[in-house]
N, CA, C and O atoms as a GROMACS GRO file, in nm:
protein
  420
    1UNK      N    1  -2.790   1.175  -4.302
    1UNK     CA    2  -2.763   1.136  -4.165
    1UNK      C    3  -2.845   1.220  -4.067
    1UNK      O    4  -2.907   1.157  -3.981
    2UNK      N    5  -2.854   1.378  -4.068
    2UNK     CA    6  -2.905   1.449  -4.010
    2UNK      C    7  -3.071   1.411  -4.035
    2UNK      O    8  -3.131   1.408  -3.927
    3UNK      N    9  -3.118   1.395  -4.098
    3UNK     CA   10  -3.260   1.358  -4.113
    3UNK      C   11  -3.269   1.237  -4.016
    3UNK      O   12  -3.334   1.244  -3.912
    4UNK      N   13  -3.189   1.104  -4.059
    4UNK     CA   14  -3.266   1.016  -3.983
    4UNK      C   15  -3.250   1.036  -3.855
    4UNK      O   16  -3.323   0.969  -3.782
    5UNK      N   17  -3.160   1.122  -3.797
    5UNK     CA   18  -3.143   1.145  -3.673
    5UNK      C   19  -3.256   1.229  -3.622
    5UNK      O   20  -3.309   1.219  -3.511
    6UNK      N   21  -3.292   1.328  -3.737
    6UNK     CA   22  -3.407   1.398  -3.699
    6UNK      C   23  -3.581   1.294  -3.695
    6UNK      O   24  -3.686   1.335  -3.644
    7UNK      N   25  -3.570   1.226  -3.730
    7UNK     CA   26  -3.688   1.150  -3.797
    7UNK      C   27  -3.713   1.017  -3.681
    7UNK      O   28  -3.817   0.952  -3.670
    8UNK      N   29  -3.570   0.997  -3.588
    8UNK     CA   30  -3.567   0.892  -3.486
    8UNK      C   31  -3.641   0.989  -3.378
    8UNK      O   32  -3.730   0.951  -3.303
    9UNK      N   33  -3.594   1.110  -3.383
    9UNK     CA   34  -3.605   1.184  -3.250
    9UNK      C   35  -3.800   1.271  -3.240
    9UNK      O   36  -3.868   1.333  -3.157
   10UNK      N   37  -3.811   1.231  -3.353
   10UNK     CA   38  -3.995   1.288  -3.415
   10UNK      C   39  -4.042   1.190  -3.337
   10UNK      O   40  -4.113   1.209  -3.239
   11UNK      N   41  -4.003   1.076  -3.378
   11UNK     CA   42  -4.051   0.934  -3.339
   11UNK      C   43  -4.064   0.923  -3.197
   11UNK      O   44  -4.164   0.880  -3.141
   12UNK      N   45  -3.966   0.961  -3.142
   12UNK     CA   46  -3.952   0.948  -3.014
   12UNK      C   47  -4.035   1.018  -2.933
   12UNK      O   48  -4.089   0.956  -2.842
   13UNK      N   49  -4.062   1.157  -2.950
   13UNK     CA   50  -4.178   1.200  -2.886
   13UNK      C   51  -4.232   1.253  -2.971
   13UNK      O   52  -4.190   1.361  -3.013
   14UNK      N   53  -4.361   1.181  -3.030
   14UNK     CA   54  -4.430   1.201  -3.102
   14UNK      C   55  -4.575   1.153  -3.011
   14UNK      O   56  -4.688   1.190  -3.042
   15UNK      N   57  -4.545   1.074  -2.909
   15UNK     CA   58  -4.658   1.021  -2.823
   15UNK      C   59  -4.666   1.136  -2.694
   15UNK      O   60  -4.767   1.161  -2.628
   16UNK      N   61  -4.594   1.169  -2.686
   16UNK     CA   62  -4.612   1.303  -2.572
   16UNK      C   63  -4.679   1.392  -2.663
   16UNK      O   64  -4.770   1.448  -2.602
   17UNK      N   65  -4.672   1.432  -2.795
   17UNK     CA   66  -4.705   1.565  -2.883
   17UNK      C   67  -4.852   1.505  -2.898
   17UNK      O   68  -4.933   1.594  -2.926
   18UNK      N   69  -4.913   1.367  -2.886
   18UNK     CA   70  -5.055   1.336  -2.912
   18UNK      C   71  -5.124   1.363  -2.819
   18UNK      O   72  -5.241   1.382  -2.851
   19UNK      N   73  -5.101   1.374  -2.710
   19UNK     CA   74  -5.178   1.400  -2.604
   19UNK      C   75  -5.305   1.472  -2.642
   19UNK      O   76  -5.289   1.556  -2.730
   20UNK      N   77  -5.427   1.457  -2.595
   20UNK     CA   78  -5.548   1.485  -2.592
   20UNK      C   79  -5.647   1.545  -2.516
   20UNK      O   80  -5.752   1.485  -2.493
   21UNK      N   81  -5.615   1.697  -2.460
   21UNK     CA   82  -5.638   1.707  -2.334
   21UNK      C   83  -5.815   1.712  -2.319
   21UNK      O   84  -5.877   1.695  -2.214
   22UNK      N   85  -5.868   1.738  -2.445
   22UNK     CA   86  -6.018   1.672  -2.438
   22UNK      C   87  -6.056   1.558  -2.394
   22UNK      O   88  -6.138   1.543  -2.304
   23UNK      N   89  -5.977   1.436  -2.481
   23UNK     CA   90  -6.011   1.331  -2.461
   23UNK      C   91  -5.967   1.268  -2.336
   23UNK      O   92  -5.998   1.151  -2.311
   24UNK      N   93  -5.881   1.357  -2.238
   24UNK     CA   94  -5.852   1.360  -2.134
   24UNK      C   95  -5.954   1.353  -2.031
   24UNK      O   96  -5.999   1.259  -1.966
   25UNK      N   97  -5.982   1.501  -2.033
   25UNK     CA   98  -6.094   1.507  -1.971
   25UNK      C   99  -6.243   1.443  -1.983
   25UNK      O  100  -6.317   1.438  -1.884
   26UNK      N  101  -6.278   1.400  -2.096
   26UNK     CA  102  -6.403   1.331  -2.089
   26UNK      C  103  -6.323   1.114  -2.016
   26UNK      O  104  -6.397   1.026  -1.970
   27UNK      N  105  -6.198   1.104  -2.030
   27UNK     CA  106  -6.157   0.941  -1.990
   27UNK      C  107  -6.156   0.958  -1.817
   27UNK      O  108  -6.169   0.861  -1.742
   28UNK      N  109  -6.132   1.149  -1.753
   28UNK     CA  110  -6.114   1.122  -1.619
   28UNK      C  111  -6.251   1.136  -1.555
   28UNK      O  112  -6.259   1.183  -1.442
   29UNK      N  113  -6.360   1.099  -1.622
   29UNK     CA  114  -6.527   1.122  -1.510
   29UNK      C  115  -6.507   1.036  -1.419
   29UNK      O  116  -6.530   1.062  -1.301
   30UNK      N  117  -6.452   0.899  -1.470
   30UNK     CA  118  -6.434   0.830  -1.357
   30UNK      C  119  -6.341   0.843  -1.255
   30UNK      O  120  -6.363   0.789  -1.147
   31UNK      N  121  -6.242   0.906  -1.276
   31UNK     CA  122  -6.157   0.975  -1.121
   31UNK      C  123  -6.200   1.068  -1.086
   31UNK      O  124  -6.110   1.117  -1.017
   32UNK      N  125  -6.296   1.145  -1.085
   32UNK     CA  126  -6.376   1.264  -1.006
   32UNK      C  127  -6.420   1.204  -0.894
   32UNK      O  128  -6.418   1.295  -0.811
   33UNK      N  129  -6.464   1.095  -0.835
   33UNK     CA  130  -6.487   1.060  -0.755
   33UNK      C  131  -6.413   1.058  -0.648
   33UNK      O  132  -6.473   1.070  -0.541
   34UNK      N  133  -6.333   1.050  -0.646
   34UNK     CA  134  -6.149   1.036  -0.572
   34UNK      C  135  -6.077   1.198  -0.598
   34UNK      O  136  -6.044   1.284  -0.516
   35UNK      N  137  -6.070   1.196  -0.731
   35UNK     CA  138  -5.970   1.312  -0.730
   35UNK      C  139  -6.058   1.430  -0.764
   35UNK      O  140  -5.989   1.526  -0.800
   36UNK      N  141  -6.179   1.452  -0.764
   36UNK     CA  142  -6.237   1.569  -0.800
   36UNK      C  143  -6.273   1.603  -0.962
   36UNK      O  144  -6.217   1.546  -1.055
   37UNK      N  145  -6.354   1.684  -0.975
   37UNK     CA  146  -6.382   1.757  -1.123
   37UNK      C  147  -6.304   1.815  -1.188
   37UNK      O  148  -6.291   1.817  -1.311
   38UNK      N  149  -6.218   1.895  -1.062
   38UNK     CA  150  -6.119   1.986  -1.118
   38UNK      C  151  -5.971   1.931  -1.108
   38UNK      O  152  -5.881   1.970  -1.182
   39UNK      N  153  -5.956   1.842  -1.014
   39UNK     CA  154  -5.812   1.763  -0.973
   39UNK      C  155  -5.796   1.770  -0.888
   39UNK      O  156  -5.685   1.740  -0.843
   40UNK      N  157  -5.930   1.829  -0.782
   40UNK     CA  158  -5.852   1.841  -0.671
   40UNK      C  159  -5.924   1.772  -0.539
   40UNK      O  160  -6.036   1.802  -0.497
   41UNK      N  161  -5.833   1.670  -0.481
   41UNK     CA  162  -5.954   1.564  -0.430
   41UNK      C  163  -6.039   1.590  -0.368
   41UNK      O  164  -6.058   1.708  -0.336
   42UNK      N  165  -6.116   1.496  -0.331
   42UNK     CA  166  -6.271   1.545  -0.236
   42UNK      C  167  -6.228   1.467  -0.123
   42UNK      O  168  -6.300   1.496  -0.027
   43UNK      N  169  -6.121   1.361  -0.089
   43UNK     CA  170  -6.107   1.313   0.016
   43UNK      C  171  -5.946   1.348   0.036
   43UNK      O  172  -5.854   1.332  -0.045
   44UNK      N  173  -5.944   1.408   0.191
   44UNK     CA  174  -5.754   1.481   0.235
   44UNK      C  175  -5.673   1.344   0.211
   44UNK      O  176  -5.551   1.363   0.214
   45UNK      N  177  -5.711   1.205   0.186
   45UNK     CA  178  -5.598   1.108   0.161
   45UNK      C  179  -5.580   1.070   0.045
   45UNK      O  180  -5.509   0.971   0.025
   46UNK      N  181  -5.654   1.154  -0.080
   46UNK     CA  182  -5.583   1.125  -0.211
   46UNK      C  183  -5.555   1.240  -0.274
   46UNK      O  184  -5.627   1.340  -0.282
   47UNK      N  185  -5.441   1.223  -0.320
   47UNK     CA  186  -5.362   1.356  -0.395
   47UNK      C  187  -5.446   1.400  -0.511
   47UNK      O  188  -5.511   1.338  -0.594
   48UNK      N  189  -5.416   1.584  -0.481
   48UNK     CA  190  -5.476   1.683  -0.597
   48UNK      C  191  -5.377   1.620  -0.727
   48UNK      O  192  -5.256   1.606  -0.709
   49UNK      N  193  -5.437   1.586  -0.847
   49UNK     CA  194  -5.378   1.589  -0.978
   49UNK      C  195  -5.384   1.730  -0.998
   49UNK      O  196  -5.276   1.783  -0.974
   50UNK      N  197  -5.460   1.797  -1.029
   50UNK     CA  198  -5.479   1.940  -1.094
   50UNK      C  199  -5.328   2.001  -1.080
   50UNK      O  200  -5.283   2.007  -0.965
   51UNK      N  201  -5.252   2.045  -1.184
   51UNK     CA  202  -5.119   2.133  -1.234
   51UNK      C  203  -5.016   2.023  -1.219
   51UNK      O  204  -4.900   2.061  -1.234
   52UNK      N  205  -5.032   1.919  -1.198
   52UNK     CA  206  -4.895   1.844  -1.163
   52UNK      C  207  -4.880   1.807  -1.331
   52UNK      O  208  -4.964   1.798  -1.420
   53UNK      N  209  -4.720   1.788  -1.330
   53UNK     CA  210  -4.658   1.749  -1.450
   53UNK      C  211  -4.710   1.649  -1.515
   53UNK      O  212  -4.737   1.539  -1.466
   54UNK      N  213  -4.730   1.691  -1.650
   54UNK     CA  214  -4.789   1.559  -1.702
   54UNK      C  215  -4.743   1.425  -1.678
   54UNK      O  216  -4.808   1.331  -1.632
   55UNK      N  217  -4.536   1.432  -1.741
   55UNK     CA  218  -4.482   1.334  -1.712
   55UNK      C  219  -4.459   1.282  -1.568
   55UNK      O  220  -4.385   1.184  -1.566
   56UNK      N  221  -4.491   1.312  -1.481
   56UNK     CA  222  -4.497   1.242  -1.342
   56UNK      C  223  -4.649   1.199  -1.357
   56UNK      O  224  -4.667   1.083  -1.320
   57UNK      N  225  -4.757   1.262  -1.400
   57UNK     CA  226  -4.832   1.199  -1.391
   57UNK      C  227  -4.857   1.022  -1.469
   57UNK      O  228  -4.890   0.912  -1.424
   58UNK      N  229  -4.821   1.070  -1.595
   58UNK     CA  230  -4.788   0.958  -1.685
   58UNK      C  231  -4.704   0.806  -1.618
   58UNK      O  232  -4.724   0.686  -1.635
   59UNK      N  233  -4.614   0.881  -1.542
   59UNK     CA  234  -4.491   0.750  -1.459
   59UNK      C  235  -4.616   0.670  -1.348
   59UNK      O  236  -4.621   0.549  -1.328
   60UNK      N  237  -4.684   0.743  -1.305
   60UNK     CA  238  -4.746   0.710  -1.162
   60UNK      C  239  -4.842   0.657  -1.205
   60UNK      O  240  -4.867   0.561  -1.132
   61UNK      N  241  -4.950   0.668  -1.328
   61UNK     CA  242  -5.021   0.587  -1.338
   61UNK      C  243  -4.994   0.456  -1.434
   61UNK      O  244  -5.063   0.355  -1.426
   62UNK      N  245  -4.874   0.473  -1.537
   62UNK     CA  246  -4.809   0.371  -1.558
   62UNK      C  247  -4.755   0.247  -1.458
   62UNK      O  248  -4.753   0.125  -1.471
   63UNK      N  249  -4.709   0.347  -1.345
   63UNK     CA  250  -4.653   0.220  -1.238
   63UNK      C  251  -4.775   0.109  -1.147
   63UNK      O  252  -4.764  -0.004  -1.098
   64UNK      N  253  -4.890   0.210  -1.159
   64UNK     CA  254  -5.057   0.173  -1.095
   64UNK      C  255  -5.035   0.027  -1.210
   64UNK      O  256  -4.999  -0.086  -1.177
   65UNK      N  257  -5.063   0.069  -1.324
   65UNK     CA  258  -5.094  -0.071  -1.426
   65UNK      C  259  -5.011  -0.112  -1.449
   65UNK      O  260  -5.060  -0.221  -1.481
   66UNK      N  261  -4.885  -0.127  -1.467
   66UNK     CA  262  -4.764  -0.207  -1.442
   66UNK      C  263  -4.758  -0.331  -1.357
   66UNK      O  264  -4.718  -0.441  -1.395
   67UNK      N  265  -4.811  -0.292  -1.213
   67UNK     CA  266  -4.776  -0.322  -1.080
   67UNK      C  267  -4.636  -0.336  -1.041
   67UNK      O  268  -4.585  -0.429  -0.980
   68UNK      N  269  -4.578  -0.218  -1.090
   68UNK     CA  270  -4.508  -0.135  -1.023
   68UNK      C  271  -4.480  -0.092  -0.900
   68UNK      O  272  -4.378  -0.089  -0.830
   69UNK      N  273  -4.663  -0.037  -0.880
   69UNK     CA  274  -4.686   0.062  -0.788
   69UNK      C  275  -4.847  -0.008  -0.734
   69UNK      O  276  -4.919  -0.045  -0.828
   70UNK      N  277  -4.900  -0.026  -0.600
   70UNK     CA  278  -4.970  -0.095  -0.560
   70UNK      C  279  -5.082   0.015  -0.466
   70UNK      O  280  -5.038   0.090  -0.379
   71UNK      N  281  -5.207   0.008  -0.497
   71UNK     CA  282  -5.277   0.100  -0.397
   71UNK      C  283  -5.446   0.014  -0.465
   71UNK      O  284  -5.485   0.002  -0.581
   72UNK      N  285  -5.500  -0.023  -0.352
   72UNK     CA  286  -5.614  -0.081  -0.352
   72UNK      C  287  -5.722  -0.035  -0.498
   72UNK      O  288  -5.799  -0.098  -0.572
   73UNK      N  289  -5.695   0.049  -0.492
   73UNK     CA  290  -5.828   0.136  -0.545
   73UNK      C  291  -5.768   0.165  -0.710
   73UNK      O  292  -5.820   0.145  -0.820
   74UNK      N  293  -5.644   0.219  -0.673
   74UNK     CA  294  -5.573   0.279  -0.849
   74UNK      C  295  -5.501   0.210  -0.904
   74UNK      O  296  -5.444   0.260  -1.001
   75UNK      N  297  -5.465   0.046  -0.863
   75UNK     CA  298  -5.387  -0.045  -0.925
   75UNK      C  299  -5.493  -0.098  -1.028
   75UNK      O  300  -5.462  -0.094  -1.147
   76UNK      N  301  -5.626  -0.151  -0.989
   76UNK     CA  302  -5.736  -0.204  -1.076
   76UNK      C  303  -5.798  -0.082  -1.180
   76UNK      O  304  -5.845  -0.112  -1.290
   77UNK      N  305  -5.793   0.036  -1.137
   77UNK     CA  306  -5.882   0.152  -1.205
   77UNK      C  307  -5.764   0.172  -1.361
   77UNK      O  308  -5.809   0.173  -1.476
   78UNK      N  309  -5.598   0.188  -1.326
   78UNK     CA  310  -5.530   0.142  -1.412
   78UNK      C  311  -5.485   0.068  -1.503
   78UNK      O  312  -5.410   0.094  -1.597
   79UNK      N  313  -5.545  -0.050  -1.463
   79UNK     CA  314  -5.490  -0.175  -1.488
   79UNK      C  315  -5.560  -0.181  -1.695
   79UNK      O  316  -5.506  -0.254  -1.779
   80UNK      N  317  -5.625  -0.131  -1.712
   80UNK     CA  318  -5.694  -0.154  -1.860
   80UNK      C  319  -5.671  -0.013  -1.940
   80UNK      O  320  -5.730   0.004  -2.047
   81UNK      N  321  -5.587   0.088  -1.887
   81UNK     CA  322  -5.544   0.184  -1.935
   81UNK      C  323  -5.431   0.192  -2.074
   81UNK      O  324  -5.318   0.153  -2.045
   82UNK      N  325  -5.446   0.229  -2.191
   82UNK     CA  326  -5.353   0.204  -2.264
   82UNK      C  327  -5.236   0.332  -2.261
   82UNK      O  328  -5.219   0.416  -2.172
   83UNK      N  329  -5.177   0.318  -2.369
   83UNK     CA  330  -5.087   0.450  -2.353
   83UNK      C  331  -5.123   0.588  -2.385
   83UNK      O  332  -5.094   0.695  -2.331
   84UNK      N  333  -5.199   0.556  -2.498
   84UNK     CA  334  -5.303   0.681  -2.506
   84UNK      C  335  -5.374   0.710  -2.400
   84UNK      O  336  -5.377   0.826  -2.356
   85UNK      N  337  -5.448   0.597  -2.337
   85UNK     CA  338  -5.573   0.702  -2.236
   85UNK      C  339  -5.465   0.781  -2.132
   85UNK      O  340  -5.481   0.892  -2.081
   86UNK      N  341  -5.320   0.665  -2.111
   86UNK     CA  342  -5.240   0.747  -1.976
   86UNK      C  343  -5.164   0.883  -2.041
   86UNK      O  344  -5.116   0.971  -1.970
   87UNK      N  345  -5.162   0.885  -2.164
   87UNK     CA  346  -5.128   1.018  -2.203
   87UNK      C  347  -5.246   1.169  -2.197
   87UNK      O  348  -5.204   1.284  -2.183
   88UNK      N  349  -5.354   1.142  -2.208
   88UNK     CA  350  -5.463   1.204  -2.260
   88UNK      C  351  -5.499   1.214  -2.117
   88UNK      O  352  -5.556   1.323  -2.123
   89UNK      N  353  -5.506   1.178  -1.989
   89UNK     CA  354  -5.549   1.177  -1.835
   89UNK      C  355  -5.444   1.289  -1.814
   89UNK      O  356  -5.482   1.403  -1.786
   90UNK      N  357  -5.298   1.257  -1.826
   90UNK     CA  358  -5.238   1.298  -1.777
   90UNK      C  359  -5.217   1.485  -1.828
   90UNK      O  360  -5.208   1.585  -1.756
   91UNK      N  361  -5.214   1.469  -1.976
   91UNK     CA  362  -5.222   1.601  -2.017
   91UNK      C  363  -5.349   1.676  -1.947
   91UNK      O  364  -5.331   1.790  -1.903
   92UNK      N  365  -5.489   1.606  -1.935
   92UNK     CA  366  -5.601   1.691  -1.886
   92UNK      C  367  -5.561   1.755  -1.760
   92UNK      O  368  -5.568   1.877  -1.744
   93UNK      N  369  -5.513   1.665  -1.658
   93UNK     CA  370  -5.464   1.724  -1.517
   93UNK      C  371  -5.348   1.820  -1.526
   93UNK      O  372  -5.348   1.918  -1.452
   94UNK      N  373  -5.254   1.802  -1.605
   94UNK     CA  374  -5.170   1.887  -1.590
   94UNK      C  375  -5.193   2.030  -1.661
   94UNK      O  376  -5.116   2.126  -1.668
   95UNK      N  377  -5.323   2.013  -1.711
   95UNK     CA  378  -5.403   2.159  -1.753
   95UNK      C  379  -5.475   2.211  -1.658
   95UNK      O  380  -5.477   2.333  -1.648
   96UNK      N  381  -5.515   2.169  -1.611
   96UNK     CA  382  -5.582   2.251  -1.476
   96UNK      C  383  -5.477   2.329  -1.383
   96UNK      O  384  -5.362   2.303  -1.348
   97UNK      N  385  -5.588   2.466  -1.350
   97UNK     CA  386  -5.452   2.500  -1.218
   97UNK      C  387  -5.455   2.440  -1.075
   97UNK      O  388  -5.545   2.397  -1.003
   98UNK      N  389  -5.305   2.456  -1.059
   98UNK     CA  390  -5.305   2.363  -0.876
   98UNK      C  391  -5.386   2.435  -0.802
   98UNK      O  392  -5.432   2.548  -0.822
   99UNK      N  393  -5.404   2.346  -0.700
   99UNK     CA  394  -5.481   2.391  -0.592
   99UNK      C  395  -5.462   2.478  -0.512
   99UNK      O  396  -5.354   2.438  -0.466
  100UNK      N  397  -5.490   2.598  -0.441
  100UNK     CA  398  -5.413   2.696  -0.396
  100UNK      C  399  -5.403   2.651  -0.246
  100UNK      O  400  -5.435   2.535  -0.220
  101UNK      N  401  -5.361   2.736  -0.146
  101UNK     CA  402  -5.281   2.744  -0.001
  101UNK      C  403  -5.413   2.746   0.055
  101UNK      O  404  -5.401   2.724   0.175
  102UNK      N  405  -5.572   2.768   0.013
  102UNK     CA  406  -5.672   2.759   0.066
  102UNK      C  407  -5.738   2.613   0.063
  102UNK      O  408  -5.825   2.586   0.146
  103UNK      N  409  -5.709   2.547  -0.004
  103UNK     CA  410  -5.779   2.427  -0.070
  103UNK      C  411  -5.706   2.302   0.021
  103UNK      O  412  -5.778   2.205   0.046
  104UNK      N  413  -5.570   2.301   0.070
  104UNK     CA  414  -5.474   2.216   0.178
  104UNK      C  415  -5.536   2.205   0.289
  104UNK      O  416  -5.612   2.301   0.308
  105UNK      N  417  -5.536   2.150   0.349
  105UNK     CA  418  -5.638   2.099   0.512
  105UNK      C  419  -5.560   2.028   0.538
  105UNK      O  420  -5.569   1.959   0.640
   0.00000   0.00000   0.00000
């Protein structure tokens, strides 16, 4: 009993434990444009990724390709994302450090 309970719960996050924060970073070249190299944007109206939680990151770009969640630019950039690449994006950003009290404008 204790096994399969253990063996449901492997299962269960076993897709958070794949995360790829290489393959992360080489799937986000194309959000550097928007969100920066490091995560941290180049324009003051789109949010720094860099240190934010993976799993918020994961929800937010899930909700982008869902259509969930609606924004000109990151509903389409999402939209062909599987669960891996939104795992592997999200781990890369949440490896970087946040942006500090100098970097806010």
């Amino acid at each position: 009993m204790y096994k399969h309970v253990l063996l449901l719960l492997l299962a269960l996050i076993w897709p958070a434990l794949a995360a790829d924060i290489e393959q992360g970073r080489q799937k986000a070249a194309v959000c550097v444009a928007c969100h920066g190299a490091d995560g941290i944007a180049v324009i003051a109206e789109y949010p720094n990724l860099a240190g934010q939680k993976a799993k918020y990151l994961q929800l937010a770009i899930k909700a982008y390709r869902d259509g969930e969640r609606r924004h000109a630019v990151m509903s389409p950039m999402a939209s062909g994302l599987s669960e891996q690449d939104i795992a592997d994006l999200a781990a890369f950003y949440a490896s970087l450090p946040p942006a500090g009290n100098s970097a806010a404008k």
